[in-house]
N, C-alpha and C positions, 0 to 999 in steps of 0.2 A: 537883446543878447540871446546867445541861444543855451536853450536848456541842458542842464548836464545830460550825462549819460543815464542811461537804465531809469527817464522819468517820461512824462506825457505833459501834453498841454493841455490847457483849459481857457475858455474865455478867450483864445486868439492867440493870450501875448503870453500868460503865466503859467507857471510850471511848478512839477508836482511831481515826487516818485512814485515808481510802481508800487503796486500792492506789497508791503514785507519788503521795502525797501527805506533806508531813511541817508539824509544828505550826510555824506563827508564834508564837512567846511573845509581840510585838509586841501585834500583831493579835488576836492568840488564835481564828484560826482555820486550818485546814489549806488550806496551797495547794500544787499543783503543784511537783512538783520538774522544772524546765527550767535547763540547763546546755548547754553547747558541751562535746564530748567530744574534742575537739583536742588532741593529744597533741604538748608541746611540747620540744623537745630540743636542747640549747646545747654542745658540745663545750668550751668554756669558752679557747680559742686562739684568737684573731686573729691571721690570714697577714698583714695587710697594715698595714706603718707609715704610710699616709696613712691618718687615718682624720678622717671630716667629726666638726664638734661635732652631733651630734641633738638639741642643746636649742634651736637655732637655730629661731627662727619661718619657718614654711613649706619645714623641712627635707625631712619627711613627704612632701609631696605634689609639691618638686622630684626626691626622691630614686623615688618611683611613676613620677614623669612620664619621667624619663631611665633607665628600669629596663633598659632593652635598647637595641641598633643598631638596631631598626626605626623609631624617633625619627628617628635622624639619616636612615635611609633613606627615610621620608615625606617630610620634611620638603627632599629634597634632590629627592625626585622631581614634588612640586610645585612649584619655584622652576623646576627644569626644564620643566615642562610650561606651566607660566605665561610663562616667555620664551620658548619657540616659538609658543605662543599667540601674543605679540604682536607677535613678528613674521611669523608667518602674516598678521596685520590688517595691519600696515603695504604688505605684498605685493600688497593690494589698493585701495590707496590710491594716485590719481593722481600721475604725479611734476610735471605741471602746466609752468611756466616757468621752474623752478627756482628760486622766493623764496617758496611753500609752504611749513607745517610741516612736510607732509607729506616730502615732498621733504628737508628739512633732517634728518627723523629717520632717512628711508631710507638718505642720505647717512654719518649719523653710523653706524650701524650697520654700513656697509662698512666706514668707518674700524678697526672693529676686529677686522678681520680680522688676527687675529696668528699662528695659527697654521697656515694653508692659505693664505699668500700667494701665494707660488711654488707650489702645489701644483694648478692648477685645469687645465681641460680645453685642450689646447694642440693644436694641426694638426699633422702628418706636417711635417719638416723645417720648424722655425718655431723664431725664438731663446727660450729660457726666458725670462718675463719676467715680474717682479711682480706679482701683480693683485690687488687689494682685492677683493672682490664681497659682495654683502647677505646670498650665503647661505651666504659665507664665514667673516663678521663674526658671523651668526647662531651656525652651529655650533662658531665659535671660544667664543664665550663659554657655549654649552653644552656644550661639550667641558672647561671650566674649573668649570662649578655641578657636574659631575658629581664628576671629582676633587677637587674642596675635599669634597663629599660625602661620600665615599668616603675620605677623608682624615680628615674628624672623627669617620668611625665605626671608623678604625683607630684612633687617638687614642682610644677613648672602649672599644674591646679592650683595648689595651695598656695603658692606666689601672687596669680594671677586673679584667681577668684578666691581671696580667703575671705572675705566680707560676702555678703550676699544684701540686696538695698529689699526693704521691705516695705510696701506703701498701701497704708490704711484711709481708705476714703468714710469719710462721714457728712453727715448735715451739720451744714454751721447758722449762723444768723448774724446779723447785720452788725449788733455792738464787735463781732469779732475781727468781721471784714473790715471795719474803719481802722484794724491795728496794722493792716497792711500797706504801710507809707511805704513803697518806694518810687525811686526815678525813675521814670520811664522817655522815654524815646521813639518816636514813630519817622519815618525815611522812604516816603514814595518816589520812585523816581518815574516819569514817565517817559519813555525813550522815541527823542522824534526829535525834528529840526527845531521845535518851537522853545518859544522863552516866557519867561514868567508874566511878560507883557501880554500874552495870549490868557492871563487866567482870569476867571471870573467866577464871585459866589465863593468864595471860602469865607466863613466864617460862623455859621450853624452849627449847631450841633442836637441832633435830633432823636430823643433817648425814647424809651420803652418801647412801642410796636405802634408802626405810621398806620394810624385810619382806628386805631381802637383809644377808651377812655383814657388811657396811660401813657397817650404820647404826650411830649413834651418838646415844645421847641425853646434854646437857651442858645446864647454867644457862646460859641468855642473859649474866648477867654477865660470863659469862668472855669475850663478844666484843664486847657494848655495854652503856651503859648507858639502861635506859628508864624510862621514864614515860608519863601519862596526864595531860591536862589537857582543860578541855573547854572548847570553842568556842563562837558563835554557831554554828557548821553541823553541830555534836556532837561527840564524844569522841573526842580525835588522841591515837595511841598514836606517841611518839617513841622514835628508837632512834639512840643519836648514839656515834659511836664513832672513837677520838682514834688516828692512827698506827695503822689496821686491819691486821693481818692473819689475812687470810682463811684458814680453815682445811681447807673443803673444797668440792669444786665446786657441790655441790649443797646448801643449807640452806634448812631447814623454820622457821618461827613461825607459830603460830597461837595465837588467842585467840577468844574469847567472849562476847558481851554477853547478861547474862539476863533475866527477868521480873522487875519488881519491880512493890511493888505502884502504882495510877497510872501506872506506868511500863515499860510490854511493849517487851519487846525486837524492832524492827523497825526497819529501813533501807530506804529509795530509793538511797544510792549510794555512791561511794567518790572522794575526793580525795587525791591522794596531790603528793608532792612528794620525789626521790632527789636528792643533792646528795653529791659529791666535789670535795674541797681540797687542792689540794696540801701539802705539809709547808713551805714558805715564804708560805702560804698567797697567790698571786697568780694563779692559776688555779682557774676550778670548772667542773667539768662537770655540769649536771644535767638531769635530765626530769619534767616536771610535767604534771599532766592529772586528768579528771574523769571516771569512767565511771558511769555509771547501769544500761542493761543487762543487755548483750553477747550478745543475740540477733541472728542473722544472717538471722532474717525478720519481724523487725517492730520497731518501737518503741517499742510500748507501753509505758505507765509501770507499773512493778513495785514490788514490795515486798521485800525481801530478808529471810527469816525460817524457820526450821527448821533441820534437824539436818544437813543435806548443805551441808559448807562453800564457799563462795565464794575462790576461789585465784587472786591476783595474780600473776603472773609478772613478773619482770626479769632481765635479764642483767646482766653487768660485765664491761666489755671493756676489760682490761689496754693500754694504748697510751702507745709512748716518741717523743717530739718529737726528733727527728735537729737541726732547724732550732732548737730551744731549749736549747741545752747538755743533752739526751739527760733531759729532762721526762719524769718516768713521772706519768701520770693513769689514772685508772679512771674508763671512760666510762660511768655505768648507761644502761642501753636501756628501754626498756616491750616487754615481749613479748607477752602474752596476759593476758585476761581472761574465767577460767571461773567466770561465775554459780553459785550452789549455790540452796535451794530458794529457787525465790520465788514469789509469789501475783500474779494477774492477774485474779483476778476476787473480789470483795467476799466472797461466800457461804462460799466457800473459807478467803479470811483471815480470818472470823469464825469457823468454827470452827479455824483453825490458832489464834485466842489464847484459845478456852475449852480446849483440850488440852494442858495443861502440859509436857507432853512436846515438845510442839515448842516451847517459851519460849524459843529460844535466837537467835543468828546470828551462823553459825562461820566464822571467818574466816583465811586464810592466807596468809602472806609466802613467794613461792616465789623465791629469791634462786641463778642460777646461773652462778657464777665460770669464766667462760670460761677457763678455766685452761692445756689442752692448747697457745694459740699467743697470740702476741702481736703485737700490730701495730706496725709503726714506721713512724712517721707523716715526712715531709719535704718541702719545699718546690723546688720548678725553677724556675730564672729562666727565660720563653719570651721575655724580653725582648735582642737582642740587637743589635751596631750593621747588621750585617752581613746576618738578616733582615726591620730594618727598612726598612733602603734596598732590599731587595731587593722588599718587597710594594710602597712605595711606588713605584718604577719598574714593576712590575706594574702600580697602579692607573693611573697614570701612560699606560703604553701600551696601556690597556684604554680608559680616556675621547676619549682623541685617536685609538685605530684606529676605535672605534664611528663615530662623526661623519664621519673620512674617509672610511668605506665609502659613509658613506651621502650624502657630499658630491658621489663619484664617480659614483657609481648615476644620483644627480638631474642633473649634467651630462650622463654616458653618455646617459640616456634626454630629456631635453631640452634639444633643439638651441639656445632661444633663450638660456638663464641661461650659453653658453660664451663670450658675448661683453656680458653685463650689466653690467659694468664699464664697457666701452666708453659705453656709455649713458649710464651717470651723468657717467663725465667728459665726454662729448661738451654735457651741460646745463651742467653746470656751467662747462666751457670759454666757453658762450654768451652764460653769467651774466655771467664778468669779463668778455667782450670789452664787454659790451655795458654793462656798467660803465665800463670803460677807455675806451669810444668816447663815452660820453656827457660824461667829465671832458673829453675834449678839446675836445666840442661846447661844453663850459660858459667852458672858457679862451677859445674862438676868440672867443666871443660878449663875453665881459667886454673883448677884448682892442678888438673894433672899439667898445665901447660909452665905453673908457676912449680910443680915437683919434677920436672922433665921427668 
């Protein structure tokens, strides 16, 4: 038969994909193995009792859009720039006879001058006296977009972070770590044509440090129970174990997949998935992820195959919730990932599958139980009445000082805006008289028109 696509032959008749390639049974040709190697990690606790539904349509991308304070602080600093904008225009806009739009918005905008009434540019011995003015009204209400600003991005702190997680590491000892029963779950997938018929050698498990007084070789039973079942992505060796406890810091598992016939033992990569349960089971922590790899100068696609094993690394970090009635969970971590032989160029993995000697790809669980300290995890309200009122008078006196500075600056330096008030009432004054003078014009005339 002939071989699929994108593979090589070996031995004459059988066949094999290229390096970083693995068989579609589908398809039945070999394609690329491309994966995201994202290493993904959930502590398995949620700090915070407000928590949105995420099945809500368009949660996703409110929850992106409002992900930080610079939202609100965009968002506050164009509303700001956009009303001095317009009334920079208005400033240049004739005030006419005073029956203008112009005129009427200029007007309206002194109106609200609410907070620099009394506060403008006044003569040596002269009575304190009210004064509205445009560019009073102006940074009144800029003084006001800045603090609501500033106020929804406190609001939107103290929502977000009003807890703050606090974690206290200590030395512990051994009667403490036997309180930590829970479930654990280990999920290697090795990703390659092969099937569980290919494995060999599970069933060891090799504690303290191989070649010194403190090693220990025991059956895996005695700490979990495993299996083999095979995947679409290949053969996941499972290691599940009920109420664990751990025996020593450091434990060894490795296994093996061999040559069969049709069937050469070779990988492109490794899927894993570590998962801890509590003993009420309502918490899990776990770490999930893909590696292909683990070269720190290139990324080319490899093969994984020969006698020098490939060693996953994880830790397990003991950790007790102060804030959860004193929750013990075991956090696994992803530590390192040291490739063993792999092939990277075709000539090479043709002869690594005609030498029987290399038929193999060895593989190991390097599992180590942070045991020396433990963390105890706890929660701080930063939320309280006394520094909330104290930032919001903060923000408070920080929006209304900016403005005034720079209200007093623009009077200080020009002489004509310390009497601009005056101006507008002086039109407007002009407007009613001459309102007022024209009603009486209208009376006098109707009056000699009703005495002929």
């Amino acid at each position: 038969m002939a071989c699929p696509s994108n593979s090589i032959t070996y031995n004459g008749t059988l066949c094999a994909c290229l390096p970083g390639h693995v068989l579609d049974v589908v398809s039945k040709s070999c394609k690329l193995f491309k994966a995201d190697s994202t290493i993904t990690t959930d502590t398995g606790v949620d700090f915070y009792a407000l928590k949105l539904p995420e099945t809500l349509p368009g949660f996703d991308s409110l929850k992106k859009f409002t992900q930080s304070q610079a939202v609100f602080l965009e968002a506050t600093l164009v509303m700001l720039l956009s009303w001095l904008m317009f009334c920079l225009f208005l400033r240049f806009m004739s005030l006419g006879d005073g029956r203008g739009v112009w005129f009427k918005l200029r007007w309206f905008v002194s109106r609200l001058d609410i907070c620099f009434a009394t506060r403008h540019w006044l003569d040596d011995k002269k009575v304190v006296t009210k004064r509205k003015t445009e560019l009073g009204g102006a940074f009144s209400i800029a003084s006001w977009i800045l603090f609501i600003g500033l106020f929804a991005a406190l609001l939107y702190q103290i929502i977000s972070k009003r807890s703050i997680e606090v974690h206290n590491i200590r030395a512990t000892n051994a009667p403490e770590l036997t309180s930590f029963l829970n479930d654990m779950e280990f999920n290697i997938t090795t990703i390659s044509s092969m099937s569980c018929a290919n494995l060999r050698d599970l069933g060891n498990l090799v504690s303290g440090n191989p070649g010194f007084i403190d090693e220990r070789v025991v059956s895996l039973s005695t700490l979990a129970n495993y299996s083999c079942h095979n995947s679409s992505k290949g053969p996941t060796i499972a290691l599940k174990c009920k109420g664990c406890k751990l025996i020593s810091d450091n434990m060894y598992i490795s296994w093996q997949f061999v040559d069969l016939p049709n069937s050469p033992a070779t990988a492109v990569g490794y899927e894993f998935n570590l998962a801890s349960t509590d003993s009420a089971k309502k918490h899990m922590s776990f770490v999930n992820g893909t590696l292909k790899n683990g070269s720190t100068f290139d990324d080319r696609p490899v093969t994984f195959r020969g006698r020098q094993s490939t060693i996953l690394k994880f830790n397990l970090f003991p950790k007790i919730y102060r804030n959860l009635h004193d929750l013990k969970l075991i956090q696994p971590l992803f530590h390192e990932f040291l490739p063993g032989s792999v092939f990277r160029d075709t000539n090479q993995l043709r002869t690594s599958l005609e030498n029987s000697v290399e038929g193999l790809v060895n593989t190991t669980l390097y599992i180590n139980f942070l045991s020396a300290y433990v963390v105890e995890v706890d929660k701080e309200s930063i939320l309280g009445p006394v520094s909330f009122l104290a930032d919001l008078g903060g923000l408070y006196c920080i929006s209304i000082g900016i403005f005034f500075y720079l209200l007093i600056q623009c009077e200080y330096r020009v002489k004509k805006l310390r009497n601009e008030d005056s101006v507008l009432r002086s039109i407007k004054n002009r407007c009613k008289a001459q309102d007022n003078w024209d009603k009486e014009i209208c009376k006098v005339y109707l009056w000699r028109s009703y005495n002929g």
